[in-house]
N, C-alpha and C positions, 0 to 999 in steps of 0.2 A: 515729874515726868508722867506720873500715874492720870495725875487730872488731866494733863495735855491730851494722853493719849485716849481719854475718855473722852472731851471734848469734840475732836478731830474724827470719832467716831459717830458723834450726833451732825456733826456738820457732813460728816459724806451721807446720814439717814435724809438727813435733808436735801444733800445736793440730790440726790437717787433723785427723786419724784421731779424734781425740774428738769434733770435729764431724760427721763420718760418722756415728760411732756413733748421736751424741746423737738424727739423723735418723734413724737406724735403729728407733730409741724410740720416736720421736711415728710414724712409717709404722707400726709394729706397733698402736699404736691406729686409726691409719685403717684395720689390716686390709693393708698393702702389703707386708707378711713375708710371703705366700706368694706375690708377684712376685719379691721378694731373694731370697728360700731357694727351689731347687726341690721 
């Protein structure tokens, strides 16, 4: 269970940054990229 739970911890480090991005996407449609980018 120890490894599992190790595992599932580098797979949510990794989901993070995709789901940043994915937000980075839909704010570029509401126009929120030029709050992110200066």
């Amino acid at each position: 269970m120890g490894r599992a739970a190790v595992a599932s911890l580098h797979i949510v480090e990794e989901d993070t940054p995709v789901t940043l991005s994915s937000a980075k996407c839909k704010r570029r449609d509401d126009g929120g990229s030029r709050e992110q980018r200066p």
